[in-house]
C-alpha positions in Angstrom: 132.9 41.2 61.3 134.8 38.8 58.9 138.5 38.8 58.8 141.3 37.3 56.7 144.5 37.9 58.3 147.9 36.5 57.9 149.0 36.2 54.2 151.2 39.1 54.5 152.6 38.4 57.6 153.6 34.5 56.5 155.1 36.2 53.7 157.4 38.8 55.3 158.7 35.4 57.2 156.5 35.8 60.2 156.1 32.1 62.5 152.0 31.0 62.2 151.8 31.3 65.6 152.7 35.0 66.0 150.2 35.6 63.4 147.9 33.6 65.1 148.6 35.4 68.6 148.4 39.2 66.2 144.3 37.7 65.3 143.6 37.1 68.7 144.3 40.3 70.1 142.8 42.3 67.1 139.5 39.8 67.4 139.5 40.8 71.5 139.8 44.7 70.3 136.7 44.2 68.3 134.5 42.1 70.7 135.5 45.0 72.9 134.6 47.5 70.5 131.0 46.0 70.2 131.4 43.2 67.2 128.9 40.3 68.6 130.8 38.0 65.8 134.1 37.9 64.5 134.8 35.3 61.4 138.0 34.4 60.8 139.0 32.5 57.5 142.0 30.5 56.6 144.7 31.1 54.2 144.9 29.4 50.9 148.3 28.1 49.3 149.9 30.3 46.9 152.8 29.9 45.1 154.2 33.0 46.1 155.3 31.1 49.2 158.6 29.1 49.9 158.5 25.9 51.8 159.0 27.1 55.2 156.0 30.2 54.9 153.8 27.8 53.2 155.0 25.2 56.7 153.8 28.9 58.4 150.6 29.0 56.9 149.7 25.4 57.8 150.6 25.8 61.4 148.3 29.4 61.3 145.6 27.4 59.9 145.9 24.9 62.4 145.4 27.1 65.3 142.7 29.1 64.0 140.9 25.9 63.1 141.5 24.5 66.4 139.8 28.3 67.7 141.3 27.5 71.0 139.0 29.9 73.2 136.2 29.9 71.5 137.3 33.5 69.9 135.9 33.5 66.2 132.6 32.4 65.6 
């Protein structure tokens, strides 16, 4: 399963790491469900986002890079 999550969540003022914690969960609900692989991608800049989300969507991108747990493949 691929998954790009986030973007909407940065942009309704959400931190990175909640997001972050929000992929986690969802990517343990579909291991559990049976998905042997669970890509994750990161988010793009966009000029639709302020300063501080685009600080947001750094910080999510750093986390899901850093895959801490070995959760996405």
């Amino acid at each position: 399963m691929s998954m790009n999550g986030g973007s909407n969540d940065v942009l309704a003022g959400e931190a990175g790491a909640r997001s972050y914690a929000v992929q986690q969960a969802y990517c343990r609900a579909a291991k559990a469900a049976g998905f042997a692989h669970v890509i994750t991608f990161t988010l793009l800049p966009s000029t639709h986002m302020t300063p501080a989300m685009d600080a947001e969507r750094r910080a999510l991108n750093a986390l899901v890079l850093e895959n801490d747990g070995g959760l996405f493949d």
